[in-house]
PDB file of N, CA, C and O in Angstrom:
ATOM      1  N   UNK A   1     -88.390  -3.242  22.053  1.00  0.00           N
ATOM      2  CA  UNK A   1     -87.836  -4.151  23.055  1.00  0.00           C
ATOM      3  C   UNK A   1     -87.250  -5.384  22.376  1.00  0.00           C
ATOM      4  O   UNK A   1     -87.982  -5.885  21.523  1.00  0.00           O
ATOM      5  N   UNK A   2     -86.158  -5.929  22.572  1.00  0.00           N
ATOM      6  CA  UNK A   2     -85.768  -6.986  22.176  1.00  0.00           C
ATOM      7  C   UNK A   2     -85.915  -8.014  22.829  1.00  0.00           C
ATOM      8  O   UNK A   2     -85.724  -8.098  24.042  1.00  0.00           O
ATOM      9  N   UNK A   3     -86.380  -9.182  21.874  1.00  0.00           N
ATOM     10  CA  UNK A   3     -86.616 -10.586  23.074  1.00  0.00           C
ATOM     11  C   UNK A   3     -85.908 -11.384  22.972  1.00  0.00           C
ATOM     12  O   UNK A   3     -86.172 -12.514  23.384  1.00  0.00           O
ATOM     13  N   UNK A   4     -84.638 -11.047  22.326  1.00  0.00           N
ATOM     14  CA  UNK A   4     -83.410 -11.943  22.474  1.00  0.00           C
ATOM     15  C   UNK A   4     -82.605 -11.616  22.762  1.00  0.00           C
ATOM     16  O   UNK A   4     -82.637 -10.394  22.906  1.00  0.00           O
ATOM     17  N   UNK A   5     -81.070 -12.362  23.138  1.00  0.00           N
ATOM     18  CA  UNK A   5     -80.333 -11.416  22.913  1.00  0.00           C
ATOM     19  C   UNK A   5     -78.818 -12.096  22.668  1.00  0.00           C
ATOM     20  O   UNK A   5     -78.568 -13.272  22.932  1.00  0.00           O
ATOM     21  N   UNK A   6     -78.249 -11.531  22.341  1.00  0.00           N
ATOM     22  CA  UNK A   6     -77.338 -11.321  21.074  1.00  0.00           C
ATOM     23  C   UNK A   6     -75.783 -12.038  21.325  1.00  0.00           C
ATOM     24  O   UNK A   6     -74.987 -11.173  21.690  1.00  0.00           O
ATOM     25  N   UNK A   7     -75.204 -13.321  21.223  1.00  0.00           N
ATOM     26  CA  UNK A   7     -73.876 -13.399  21.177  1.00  0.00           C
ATOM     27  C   UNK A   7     -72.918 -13.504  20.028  1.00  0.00           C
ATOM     28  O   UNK A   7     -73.086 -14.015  18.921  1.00  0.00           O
ATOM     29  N   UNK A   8     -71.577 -12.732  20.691  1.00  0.00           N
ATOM     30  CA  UNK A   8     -70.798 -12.330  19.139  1.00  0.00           C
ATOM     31  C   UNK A   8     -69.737 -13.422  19.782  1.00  0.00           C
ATOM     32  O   UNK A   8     -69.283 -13.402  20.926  1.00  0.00           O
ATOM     33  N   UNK A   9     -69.463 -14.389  18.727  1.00  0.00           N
ATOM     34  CA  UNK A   9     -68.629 -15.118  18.028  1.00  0.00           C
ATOM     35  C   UNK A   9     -67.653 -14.326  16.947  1.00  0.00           C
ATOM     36  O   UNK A   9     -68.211 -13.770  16.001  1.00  0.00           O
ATOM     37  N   UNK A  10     -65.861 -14.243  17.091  1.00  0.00           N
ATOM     38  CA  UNK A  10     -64.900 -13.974  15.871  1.00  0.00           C
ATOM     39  C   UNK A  10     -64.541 -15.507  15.603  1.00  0.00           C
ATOM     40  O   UNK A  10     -64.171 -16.582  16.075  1.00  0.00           O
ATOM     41  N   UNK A  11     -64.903 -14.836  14.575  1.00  0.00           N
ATOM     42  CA  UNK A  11     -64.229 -16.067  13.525  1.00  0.00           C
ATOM     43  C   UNK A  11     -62.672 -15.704  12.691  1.00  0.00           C
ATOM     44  O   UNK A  11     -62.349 -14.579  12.311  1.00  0.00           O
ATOM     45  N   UNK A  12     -62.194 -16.432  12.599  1.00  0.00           N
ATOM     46  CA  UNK A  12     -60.541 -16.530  11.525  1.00  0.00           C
ATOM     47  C   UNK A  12     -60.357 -17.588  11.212  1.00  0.00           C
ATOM     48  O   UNK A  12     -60.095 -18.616  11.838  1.00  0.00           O
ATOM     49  N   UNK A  13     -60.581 -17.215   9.553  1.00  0.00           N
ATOM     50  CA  UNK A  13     -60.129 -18.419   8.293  1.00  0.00           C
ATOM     51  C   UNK A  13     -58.775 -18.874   8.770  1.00  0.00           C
ATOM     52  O   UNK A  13     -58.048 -17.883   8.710  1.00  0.00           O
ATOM     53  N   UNK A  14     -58.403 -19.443   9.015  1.00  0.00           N
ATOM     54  CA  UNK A  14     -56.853 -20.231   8.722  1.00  0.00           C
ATOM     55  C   UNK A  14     -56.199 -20.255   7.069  1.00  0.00           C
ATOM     56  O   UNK A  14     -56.456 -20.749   5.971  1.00  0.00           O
ATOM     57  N   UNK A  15     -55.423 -19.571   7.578  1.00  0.00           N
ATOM     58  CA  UNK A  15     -54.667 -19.423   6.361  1.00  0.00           C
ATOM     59  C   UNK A  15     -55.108 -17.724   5.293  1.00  0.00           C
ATOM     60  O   UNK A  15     -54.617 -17.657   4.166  1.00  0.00           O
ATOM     61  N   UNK A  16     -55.846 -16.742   5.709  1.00  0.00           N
ATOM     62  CA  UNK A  16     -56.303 -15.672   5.431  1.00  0.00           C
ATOM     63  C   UNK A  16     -55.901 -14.829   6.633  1.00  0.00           C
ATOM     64  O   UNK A  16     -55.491 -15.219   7.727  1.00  0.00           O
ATOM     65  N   UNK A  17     -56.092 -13.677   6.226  1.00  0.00           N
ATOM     66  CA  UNK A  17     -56.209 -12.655   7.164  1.00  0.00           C
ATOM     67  C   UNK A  17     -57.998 -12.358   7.289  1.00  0.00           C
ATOM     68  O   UNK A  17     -58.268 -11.252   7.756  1.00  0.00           O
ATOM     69  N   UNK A  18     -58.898 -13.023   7.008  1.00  0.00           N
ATOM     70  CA  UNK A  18     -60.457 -12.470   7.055  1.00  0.00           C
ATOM     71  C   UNK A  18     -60.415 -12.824   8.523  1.00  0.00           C
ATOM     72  O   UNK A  18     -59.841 -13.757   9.084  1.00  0.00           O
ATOM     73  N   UNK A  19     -61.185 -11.825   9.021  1.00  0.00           N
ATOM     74  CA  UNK A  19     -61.764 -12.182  10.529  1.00  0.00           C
ATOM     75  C   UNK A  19     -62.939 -11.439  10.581  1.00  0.00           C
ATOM     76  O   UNK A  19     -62.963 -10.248  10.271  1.00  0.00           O
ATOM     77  N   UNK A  20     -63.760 -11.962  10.894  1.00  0.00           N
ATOM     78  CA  UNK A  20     -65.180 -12.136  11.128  1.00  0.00           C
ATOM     79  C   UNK A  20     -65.802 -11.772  13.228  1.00  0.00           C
ATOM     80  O   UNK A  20     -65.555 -12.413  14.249  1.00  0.00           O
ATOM     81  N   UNK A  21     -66.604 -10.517  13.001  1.00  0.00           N
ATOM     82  CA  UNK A  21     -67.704 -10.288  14.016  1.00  0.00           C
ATOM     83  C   UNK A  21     -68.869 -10.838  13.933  1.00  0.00           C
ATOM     84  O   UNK A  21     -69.661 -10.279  13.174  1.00  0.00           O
ATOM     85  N   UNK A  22     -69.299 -11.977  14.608  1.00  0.00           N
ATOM     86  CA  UNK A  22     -70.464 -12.048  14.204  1.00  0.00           C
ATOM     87  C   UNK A  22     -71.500 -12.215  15.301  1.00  0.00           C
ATOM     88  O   UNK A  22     -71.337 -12.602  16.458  1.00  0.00           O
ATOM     89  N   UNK A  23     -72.708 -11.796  14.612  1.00  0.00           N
ATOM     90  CA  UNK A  23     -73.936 -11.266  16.371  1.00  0.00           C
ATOM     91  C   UNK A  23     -74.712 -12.475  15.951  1.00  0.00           C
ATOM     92  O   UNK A  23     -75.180 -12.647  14.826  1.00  0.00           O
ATOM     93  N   UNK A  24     -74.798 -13.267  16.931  1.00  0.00           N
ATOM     94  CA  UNK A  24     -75.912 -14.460  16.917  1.00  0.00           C
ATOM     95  C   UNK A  24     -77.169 -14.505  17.857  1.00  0.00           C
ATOM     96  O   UNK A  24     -77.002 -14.140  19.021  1.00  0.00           O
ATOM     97  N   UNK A  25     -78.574 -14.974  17.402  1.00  0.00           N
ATOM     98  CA  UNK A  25     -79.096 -14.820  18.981  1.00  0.00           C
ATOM     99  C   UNK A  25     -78.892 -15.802  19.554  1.00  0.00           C
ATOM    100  O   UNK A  25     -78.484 -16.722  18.845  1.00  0.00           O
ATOM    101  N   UNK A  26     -79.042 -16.062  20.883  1.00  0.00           N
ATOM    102  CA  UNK A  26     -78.342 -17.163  21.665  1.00  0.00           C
ATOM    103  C   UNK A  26     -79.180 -18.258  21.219  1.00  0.00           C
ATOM    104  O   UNK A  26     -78.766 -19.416  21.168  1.00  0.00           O
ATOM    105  N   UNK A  27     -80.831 -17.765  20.765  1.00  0.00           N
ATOM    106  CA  UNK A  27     -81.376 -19.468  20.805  1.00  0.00           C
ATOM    107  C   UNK A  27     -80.872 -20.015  19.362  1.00  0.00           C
ATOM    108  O   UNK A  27     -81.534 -20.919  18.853  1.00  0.00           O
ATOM    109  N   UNK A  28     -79.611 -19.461  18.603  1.00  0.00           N
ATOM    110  CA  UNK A  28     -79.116 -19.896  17.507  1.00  0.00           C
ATOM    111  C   UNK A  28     -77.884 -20.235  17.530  1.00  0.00           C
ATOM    112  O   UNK A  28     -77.367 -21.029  16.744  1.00  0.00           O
ATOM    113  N   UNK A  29     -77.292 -19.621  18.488  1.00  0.00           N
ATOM    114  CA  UNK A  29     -76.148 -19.824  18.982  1.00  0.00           C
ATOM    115  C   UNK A  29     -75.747 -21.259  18.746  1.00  0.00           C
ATOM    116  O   UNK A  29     -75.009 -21.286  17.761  1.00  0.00           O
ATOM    117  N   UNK A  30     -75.947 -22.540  19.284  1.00  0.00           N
ATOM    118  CA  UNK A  30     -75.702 -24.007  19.554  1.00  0.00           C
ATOM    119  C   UNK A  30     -75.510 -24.358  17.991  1.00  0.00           C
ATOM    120  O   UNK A  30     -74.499 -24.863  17.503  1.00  0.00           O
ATOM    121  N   UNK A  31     -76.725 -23.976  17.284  1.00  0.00           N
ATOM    122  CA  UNK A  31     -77.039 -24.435  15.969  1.00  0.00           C
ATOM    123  C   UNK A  31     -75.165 -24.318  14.966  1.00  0.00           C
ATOM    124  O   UNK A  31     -74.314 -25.106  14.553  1.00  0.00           O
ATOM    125  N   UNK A  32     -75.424 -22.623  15.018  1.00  0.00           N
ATOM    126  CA  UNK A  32     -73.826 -22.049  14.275  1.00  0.00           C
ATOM    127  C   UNK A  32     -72.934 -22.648  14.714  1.00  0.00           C
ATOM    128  O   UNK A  32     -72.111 -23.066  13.899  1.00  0.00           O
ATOM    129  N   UNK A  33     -72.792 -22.841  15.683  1.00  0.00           N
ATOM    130  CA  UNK A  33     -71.317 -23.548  16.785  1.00  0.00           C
ATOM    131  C   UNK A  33     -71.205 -24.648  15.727  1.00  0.00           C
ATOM    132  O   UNK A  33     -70.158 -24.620  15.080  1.00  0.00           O
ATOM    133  N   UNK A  34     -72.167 -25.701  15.398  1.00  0.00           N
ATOM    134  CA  UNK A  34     -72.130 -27.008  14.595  1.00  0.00           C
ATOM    135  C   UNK A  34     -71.907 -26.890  13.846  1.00  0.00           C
ATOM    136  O   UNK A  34     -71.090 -27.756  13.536  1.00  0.00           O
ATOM    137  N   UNK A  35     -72.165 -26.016  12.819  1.00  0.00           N
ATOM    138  CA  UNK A  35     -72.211 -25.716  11.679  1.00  0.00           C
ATOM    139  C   UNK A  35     -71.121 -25.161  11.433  1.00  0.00           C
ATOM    140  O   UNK A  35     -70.903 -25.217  10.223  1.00  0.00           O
ATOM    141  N   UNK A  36     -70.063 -24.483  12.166  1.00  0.00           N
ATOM    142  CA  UNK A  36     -69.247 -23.899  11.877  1.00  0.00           C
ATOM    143  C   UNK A  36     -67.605 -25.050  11.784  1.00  0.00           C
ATOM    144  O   UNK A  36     -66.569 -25.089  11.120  1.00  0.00           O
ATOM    145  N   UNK A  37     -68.251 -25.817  12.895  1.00  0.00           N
ATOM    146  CA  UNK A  37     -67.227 -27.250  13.310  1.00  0.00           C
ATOM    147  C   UNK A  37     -66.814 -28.319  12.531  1.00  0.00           C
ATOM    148  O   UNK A  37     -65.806 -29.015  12.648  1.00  0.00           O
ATOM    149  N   UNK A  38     -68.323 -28.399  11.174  1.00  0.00           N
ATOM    150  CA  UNK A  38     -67.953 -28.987  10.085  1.00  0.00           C
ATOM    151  C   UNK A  38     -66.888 -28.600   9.244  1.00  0.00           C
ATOM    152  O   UNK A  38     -66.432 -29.336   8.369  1.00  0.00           O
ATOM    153  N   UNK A  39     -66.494 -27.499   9.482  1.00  0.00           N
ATOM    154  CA  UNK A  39     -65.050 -26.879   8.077  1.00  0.00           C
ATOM    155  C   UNK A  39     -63.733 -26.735   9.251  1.00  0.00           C
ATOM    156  O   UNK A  39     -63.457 -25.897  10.109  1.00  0.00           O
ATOM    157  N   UNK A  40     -63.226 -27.773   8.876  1.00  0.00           N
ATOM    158  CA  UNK A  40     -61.662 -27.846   9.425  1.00  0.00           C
ATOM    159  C   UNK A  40     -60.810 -26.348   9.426  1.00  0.00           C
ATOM    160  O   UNK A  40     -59.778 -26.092  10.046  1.00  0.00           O
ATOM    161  N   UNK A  41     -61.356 -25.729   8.798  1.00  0.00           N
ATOM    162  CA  UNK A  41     -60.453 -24.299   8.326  1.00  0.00           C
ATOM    163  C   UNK A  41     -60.773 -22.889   8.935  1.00  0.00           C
ATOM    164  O   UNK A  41     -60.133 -21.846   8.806  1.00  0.00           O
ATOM    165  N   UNK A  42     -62.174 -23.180   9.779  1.00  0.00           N
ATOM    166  CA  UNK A  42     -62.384 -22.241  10.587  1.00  0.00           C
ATOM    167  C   UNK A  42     -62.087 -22.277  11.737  1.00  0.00           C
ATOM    168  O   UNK A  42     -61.951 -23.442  12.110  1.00  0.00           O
ATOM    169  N   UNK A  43     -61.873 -21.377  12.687  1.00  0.00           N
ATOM    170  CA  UNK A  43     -61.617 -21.161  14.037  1.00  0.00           C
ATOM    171  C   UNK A  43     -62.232 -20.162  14.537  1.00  0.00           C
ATOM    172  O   UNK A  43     -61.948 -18.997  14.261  1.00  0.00           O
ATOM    173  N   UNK A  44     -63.368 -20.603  15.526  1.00  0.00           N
ATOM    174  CA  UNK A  44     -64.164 -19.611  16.175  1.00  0.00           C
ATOM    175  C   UNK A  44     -63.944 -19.651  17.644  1.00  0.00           C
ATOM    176  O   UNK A  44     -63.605 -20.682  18.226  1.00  0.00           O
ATOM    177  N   UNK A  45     -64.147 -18.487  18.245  1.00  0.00           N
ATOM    178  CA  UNK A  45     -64.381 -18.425  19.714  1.00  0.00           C
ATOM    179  C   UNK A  45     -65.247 -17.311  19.733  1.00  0.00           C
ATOM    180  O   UNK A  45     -65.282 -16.329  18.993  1.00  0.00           O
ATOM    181  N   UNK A  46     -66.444 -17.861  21.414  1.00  0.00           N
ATOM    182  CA  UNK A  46     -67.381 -17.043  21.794  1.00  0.00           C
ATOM    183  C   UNK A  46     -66.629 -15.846  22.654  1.00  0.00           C
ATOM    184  O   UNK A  46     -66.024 -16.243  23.649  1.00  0.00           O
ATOM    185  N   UNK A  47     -66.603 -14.626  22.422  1.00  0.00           N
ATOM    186  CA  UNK A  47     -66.307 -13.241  23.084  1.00  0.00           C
ATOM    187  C   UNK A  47     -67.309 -12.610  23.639  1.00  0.00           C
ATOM    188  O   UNK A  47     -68.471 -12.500  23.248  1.00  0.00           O
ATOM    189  N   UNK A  48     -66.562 -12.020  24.992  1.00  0.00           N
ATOM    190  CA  UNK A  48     -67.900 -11.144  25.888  1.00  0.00           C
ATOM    191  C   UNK A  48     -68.475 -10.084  24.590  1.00  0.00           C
ATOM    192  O   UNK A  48     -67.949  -9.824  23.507  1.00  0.00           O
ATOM    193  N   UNK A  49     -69.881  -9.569  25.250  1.00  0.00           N
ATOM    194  CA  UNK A  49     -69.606  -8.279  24.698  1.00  0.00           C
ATOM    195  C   UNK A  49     -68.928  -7.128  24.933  1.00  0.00           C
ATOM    196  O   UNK A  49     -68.292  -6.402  24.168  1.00  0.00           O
ATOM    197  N   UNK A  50     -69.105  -7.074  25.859  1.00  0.00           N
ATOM    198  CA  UNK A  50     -67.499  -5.558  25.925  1.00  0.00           C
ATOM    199  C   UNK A  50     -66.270  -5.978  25.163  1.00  0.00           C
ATOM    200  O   UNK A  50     -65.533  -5.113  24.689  1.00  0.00           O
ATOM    201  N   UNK A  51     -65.989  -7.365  25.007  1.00  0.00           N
ATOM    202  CA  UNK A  51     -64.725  -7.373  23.904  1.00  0.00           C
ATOM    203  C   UNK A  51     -65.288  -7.393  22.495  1.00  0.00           C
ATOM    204  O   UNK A  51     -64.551  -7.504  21.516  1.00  0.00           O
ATOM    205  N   UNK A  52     -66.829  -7.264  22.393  1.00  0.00           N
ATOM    206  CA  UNK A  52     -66.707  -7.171  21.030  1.00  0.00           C
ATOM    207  C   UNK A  52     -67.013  -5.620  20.426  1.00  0.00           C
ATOM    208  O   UNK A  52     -66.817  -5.203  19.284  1.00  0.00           O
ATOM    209  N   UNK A  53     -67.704  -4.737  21.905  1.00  0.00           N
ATOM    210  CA  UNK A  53     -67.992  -3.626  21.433  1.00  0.00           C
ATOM    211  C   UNK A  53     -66.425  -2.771  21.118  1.00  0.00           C
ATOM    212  O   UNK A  53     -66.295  -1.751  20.440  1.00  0.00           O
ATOM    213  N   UNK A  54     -65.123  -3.691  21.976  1.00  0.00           N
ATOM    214  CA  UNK A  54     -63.921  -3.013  21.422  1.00  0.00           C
ATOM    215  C   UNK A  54     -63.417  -3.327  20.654  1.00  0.00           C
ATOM    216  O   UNK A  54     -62.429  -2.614  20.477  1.00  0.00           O
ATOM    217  N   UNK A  55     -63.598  -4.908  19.237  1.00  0.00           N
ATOM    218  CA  UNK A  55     -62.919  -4.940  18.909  1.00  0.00           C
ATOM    219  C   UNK A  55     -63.798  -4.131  17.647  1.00  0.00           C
ATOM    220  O   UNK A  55     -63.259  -4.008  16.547  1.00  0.00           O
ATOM    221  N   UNK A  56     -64.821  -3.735  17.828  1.00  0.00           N
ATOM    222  CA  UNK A  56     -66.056  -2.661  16.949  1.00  0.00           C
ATOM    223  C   UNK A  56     -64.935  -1.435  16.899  1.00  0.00           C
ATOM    224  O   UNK A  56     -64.337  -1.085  15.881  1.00  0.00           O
ATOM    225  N   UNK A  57     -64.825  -1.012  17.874  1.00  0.00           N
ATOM    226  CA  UNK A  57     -64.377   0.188  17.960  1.00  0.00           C
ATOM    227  C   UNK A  57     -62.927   0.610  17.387  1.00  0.00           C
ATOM    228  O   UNK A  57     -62.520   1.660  16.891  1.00  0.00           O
ATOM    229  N   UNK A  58     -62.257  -0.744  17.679  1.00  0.00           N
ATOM    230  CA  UNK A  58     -61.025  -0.871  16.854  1.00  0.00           C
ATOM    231  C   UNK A  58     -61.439  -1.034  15.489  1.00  0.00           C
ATOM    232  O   UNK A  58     -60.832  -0.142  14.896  1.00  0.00           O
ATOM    233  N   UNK A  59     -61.952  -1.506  14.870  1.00  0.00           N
ATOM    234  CA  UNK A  59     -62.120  -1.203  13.525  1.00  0.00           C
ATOM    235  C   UNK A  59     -62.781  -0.218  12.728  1.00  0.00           C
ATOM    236  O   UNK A  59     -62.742  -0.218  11.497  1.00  0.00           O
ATOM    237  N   UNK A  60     -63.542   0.835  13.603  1.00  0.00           N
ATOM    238  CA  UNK A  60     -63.877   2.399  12.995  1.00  0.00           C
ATOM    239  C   UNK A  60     -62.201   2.795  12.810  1.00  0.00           C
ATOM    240  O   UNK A  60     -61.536   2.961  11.788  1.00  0.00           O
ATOM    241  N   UNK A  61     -61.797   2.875  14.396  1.00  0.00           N
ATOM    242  CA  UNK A  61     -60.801   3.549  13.948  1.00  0.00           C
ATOM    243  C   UNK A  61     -59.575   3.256  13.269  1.00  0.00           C
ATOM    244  O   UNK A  61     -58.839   4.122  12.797  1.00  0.00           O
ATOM    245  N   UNK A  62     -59.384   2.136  13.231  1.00  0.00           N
ATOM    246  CA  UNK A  62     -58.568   1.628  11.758  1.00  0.00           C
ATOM    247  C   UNK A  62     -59.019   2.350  10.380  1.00  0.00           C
ATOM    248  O   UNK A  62     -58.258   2.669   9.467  1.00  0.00           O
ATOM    249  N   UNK A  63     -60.365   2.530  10.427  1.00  0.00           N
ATOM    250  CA  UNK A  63     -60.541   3.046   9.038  1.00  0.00           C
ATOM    251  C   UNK A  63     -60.749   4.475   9.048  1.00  0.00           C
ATOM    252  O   UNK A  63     -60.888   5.190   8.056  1.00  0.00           O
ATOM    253  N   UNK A  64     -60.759   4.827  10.265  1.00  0.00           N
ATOM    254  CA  UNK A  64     -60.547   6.539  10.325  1.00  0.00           C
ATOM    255  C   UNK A  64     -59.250   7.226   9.754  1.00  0.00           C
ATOM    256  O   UNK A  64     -59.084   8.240   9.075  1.00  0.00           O
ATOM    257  N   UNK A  65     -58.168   6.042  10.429  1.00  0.00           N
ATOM    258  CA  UNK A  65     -56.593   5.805  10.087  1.00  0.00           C
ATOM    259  C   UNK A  65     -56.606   5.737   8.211  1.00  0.00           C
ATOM    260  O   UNK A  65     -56.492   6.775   7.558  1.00  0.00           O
ATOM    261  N   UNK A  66     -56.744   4.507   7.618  1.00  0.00           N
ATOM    262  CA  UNK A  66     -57.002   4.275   6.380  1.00  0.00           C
ATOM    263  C   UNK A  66     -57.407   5.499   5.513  1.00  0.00           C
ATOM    264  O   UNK A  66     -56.765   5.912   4.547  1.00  0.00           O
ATOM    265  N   UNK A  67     -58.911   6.177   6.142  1.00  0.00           N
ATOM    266  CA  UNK A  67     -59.474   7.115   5.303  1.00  0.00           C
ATOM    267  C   UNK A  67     -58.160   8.570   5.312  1.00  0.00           C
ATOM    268  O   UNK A  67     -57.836   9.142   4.272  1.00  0.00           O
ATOM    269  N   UNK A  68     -57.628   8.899   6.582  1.00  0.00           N
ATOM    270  CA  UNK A  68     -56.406   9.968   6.803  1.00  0.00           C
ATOM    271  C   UNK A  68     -55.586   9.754   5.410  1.00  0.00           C
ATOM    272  O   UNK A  68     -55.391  10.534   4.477  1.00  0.00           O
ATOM    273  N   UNK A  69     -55.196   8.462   5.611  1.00  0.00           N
ATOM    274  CA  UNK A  69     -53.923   8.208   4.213  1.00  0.00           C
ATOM    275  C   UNK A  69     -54.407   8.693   3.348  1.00  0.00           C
ATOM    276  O   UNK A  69     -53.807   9.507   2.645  1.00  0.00           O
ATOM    277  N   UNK A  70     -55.902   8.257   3.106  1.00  0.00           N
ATOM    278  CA  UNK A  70     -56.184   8.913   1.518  1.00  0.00           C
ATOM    279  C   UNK A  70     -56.301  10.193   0.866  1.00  0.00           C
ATOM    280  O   UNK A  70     -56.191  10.646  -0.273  1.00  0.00           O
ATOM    281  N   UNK A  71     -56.700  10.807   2.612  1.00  0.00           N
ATOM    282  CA  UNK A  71     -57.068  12.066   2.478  1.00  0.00           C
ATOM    283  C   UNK A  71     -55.507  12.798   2.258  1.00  0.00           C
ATOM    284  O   UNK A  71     -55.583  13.921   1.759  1.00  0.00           O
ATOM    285  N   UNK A  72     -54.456  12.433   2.486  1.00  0.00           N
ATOM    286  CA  UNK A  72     -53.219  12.557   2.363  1.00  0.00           C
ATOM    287  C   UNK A  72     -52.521  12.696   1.035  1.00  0.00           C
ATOM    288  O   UNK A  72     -51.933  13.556   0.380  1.00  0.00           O
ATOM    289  N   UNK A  73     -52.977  11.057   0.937  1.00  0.00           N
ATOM    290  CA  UNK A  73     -52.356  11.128  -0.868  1.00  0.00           C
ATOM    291  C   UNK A  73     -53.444  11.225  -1.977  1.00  0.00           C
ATOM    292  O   UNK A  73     -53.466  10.601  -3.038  1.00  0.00           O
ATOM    293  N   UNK A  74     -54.577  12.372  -1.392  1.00  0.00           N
ATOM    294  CA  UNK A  74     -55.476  12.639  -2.275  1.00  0.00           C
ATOM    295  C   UNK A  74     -56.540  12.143  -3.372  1.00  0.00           C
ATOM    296  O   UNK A  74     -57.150  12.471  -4.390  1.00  0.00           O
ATOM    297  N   UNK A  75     -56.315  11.063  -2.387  1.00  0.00           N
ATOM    298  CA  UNK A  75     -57.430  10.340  -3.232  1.00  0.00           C
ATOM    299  C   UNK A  75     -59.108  10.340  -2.113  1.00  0.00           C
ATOM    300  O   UNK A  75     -60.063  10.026  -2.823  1.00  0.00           O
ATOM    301  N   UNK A  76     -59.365  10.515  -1.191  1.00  0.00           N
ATOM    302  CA  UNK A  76     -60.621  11.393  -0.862  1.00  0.00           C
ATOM    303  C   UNK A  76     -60.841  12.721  -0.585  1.00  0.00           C
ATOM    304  O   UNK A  76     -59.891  13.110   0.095  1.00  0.00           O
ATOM    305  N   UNK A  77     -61.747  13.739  -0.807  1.00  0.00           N
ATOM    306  CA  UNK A  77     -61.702  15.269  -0.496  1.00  0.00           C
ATOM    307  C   UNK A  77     -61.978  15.110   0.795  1.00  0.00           C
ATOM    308  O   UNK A  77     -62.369  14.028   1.235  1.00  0.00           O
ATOM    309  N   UNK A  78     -61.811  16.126   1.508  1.00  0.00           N
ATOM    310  CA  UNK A  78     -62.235  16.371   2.870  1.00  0.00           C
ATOM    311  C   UNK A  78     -63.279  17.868   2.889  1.00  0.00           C
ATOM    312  O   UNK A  78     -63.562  18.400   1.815  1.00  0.00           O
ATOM    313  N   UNK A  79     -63.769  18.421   4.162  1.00  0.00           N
ATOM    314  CA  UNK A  79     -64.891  19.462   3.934  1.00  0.00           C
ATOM    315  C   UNK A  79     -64.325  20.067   5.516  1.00  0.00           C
ATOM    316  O   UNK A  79     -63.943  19.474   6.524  1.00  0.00           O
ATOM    317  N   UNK A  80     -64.502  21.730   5.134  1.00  0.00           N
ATOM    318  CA  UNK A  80     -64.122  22.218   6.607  1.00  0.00           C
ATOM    319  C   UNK A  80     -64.887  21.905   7.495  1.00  0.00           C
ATOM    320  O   UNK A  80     -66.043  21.657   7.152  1.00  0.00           O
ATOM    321  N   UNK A  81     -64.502  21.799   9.034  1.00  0.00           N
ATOM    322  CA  UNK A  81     -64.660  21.088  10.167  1.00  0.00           C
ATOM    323  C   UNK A  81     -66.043  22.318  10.174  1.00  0.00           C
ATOM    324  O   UNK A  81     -67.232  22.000  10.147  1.00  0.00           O
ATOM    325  N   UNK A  82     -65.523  23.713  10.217  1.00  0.00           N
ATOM    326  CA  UNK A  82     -67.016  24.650  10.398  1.00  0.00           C
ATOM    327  C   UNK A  82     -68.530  24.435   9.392  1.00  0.00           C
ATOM    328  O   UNK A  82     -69.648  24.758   9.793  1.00  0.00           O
ATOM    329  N   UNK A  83     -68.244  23.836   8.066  1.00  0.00           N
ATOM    330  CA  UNK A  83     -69.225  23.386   7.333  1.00  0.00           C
ATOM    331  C   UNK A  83     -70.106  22.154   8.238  1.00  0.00           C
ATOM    332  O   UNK A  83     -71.334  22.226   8.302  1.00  0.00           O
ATOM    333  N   UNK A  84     -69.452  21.193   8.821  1.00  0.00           N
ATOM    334  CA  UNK A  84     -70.095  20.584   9.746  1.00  0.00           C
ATOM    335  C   UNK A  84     -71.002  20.492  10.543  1.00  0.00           C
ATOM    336  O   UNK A  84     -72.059  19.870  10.654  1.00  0.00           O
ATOM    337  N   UNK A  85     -70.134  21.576  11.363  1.00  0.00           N
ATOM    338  CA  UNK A  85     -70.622  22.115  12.434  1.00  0.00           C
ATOM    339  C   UNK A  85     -71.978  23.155  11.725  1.00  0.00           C
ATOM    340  O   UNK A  85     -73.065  23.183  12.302  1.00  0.00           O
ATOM    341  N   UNK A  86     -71.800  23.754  10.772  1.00  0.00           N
ATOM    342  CA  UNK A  86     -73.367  24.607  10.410  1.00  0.00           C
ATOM    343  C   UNK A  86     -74.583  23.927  10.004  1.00  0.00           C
ATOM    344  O   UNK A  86     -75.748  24.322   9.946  1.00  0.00           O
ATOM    345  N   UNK A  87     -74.024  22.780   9.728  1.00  0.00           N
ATOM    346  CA  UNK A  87     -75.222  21.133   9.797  1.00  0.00           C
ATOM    347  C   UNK A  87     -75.937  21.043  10.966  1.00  0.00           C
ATOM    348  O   UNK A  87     -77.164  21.146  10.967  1.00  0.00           O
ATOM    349  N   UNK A  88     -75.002  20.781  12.405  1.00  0.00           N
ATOM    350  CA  UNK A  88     -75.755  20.426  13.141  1.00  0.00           C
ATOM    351  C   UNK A  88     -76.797  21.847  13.761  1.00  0.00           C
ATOM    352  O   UNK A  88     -77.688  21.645  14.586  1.00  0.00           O
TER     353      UNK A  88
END
């Protein structure tokens, strides 16, 4: 059971492309907000969770995308889909 529970804050460096998910518990929440306000160079905003479980989801599949290319220009192996399947 969890006895907290959980808000996600994105963060973006200014001047980078890094962007940041991050899960806070709420009774920490106030604390980070301050802490984050001291550096002129960050920019945070608090997001529901359903926008963060999508922007989760957008980034598997970005790298589902990513991993395809490689598997493309051969730089990861891949394994037949039926080998898989005799796993489960």
């Amino acid at each position: 059971m969890i006895d907290f529970c959980l808000r996600s804050v994105y963060i973006c460096i200014k001047g980078e492309t890094m962007k940041m998910l991050v899960e806070i518990a709420d009774n920490k929440a106030a604390s980070f907000k301050e802490l984050i306000k001291q550096h002129s160079y960050v920019k945070a905003k608090t997001i529901s969770e359903p926008n963060a479980a999508i922007l989760e989801e957008i980034m598997h599949i970005k790298k589902a995308f990513k991993n395809l290319e490689k598997v493309k220009a051969g730089k990861l192996k891949t394994r037949p889909a039926s080998e898989l399947l005799n796993e489960l």
